[in-house]
N, C-alpha and C positions, 0 to 999 in steps of 0.2 A: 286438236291442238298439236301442233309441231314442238320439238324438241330437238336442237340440234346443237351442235359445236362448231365454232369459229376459232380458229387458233385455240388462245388459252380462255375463252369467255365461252360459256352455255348460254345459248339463247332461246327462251319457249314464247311462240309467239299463238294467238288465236283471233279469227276476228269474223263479225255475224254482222248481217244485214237482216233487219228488222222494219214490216210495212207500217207500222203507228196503228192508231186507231181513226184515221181521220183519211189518209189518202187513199184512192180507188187502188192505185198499183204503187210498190215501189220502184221507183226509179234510181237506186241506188245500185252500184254495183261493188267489189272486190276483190282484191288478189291478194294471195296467201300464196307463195313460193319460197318452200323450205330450202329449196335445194339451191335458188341463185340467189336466195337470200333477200327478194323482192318483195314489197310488201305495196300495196295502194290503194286507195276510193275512192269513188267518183259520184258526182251528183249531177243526175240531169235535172234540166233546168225546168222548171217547171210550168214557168210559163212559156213554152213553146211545145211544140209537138214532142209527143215519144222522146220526154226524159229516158225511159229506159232505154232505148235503142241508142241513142248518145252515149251514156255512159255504161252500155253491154260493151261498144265498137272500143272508147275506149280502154276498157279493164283486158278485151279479146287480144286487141292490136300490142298492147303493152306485156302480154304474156306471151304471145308468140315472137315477140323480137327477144325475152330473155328467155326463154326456150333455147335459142339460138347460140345462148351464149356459152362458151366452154367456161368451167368452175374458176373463179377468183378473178372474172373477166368484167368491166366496170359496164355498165352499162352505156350507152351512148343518150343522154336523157335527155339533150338536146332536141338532137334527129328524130328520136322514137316519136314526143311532143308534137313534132312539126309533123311528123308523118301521122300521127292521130288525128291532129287539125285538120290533114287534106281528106282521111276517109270519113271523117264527120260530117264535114262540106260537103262531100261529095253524095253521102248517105241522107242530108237536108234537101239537098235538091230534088233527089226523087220522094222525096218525101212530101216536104213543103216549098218550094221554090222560092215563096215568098219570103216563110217566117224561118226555114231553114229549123235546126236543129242546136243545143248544143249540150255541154257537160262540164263541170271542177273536174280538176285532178290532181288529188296530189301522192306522189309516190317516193319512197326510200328503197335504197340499195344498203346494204351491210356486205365492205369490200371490206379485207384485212379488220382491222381495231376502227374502220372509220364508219361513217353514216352519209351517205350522199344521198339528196332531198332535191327534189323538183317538184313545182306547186305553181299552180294559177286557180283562184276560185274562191268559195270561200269555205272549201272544203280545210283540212289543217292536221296541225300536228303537235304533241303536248309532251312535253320534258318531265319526268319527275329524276330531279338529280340530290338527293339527299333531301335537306330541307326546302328546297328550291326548285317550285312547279311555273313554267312557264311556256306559252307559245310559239314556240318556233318559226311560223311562217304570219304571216304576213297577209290577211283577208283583202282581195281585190274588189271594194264594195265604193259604193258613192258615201257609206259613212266614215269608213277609215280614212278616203280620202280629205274631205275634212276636217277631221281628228288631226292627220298629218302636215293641213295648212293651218289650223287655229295654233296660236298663243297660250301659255298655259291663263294668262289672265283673263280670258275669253271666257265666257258663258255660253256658250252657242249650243240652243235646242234641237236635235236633229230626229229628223222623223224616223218611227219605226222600218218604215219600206228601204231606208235609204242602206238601212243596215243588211237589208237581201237582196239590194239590186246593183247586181256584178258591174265592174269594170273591167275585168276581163277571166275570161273564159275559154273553151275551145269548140270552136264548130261556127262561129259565126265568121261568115267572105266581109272581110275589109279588116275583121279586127288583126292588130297584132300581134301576133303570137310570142308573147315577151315571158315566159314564165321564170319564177324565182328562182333561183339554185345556188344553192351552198353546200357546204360538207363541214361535219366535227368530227370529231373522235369521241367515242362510245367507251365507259368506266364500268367496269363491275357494278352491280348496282341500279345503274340506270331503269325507270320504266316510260316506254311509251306510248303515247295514245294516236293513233290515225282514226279521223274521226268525218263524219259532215255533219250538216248544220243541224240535222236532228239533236245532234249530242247537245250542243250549245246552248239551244233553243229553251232544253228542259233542265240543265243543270248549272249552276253557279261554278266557278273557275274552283271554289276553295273546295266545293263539294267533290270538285273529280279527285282533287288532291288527297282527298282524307282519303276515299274508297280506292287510291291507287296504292295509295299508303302500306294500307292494311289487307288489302287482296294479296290472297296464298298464291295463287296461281293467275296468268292471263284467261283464261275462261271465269276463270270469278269475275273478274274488274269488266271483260262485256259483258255479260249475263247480267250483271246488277245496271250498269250504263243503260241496257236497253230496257229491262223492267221497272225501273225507275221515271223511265221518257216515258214509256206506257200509262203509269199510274198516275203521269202527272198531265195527259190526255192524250199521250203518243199524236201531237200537232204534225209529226214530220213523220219520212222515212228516217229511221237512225242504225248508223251505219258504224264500226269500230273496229278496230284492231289493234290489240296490248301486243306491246314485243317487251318481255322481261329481260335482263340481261344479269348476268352473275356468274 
């Protein structure tokens, strides 16, 4: 677990990748950087070839571009993104030419007091800001999309598959590589969750909330996230990282 100071906020961040009980490998990957203050995870995809090798290239490519960066120095999340896309592509080809390759990614920067977020996938990110737990980013799925054409008057029954099958991702030749990005300002107080779809899969929205609640520390709130996903048949790889802020 890291422990570190931002201007006037303490930040202790932690974060585990865990294979389930159910998948031969995980294909999850992570980054934890104390020191540029970068934090991410990734999912490969799993119905294509070498989820892991997807989202290794991504977590690899994305730590060596902030390696690069001198301290208080913003990352370029744009560029980095795009430059991840061309070696995923490029790493599918020789892979599968066909079926190619890909991975989610979603990643935060902590610059000054703010929070910069980049995300395609439907990997994600969870706010606990006082009374008030919510998702940050925005799942690139054929159910969300959906959800965001339906009326609330609507009854529309949508299938389970629809809810894990991306509309956009990184690694696949034609797609476009349009990822989310926004930035807030970060409060004393604040905790967050970076998560993939194991997390989701096994826990209820109000349940992260309690146990972010009451977690003393970031290694408690993952430790219980992934023994939790386990006990309840570990379906996924589940993947997490708590940043406290205070």
């Amino acid at each position: 677990m890291s422990h570190i100071t931002k201007n006037t906020l303490s930040i202790q961040a932690y974060g585990q990748t865990d294979r389930g009980l159910i998948r031969d490998e995980n294909e999850d990957n992570l980054m934890v950087d104390e020191f540029k203050y970068v934090f991410a995870v990734a999912d490969g995809l799993g119905g294509l070839p070498e989820g892991s090798v997807a989202s290794a290239i991504a977590v690899t490519r994305l730590r060596e571009i902030a390696e690069k960066l001198t301290l208080n120095t913003a990352l370029p999340f744009n560029e980095a993104f795009l430059d991840i896309h061309t070696a995923v592509i490029e790493a599918g080809n020789k892979i599968d030419p066909e079926l190619g390759i890909a991975t989610t990614l979603t990643a935060l920067q902590i610059i000054d007091n703010e929070i910069v977020v980049c995300h395609i996938g439907d990997s994600g990110l969870f706010l606990l800001r006082g009374k008030e737990f919510r998702q940050l980013t925005k799942d690139h799925t054929m159910a969300q999309d959906i959800i965001d054409r339906m009326k609330t008057s609507q009854n529309v029954s949508i299938p389970d598959y629809y809810y894990h099958t991306l509309t956009g991702c990184i690694g696949q030749i034609g797609d476009d590589i349009t990822p989310d990005f926004f930035t807030f300002n970060i409060q004393a107080g604040d905790r967050l969750i970076l998560y993939t779809d194991g997390v989701t899969k096994t826990w209820k929205r109000q349940e992260l909330q309690a146990s972010a609640n009451i977690a003393l520390t970031p290694e408690e709130l993952v430790q219980q996230i992934i023994t939790v996903a386990n006990k309840r048949g570990g379906p996924d790889n589940t993947t997490a990282i708590a940043i406290f802020v205070n």
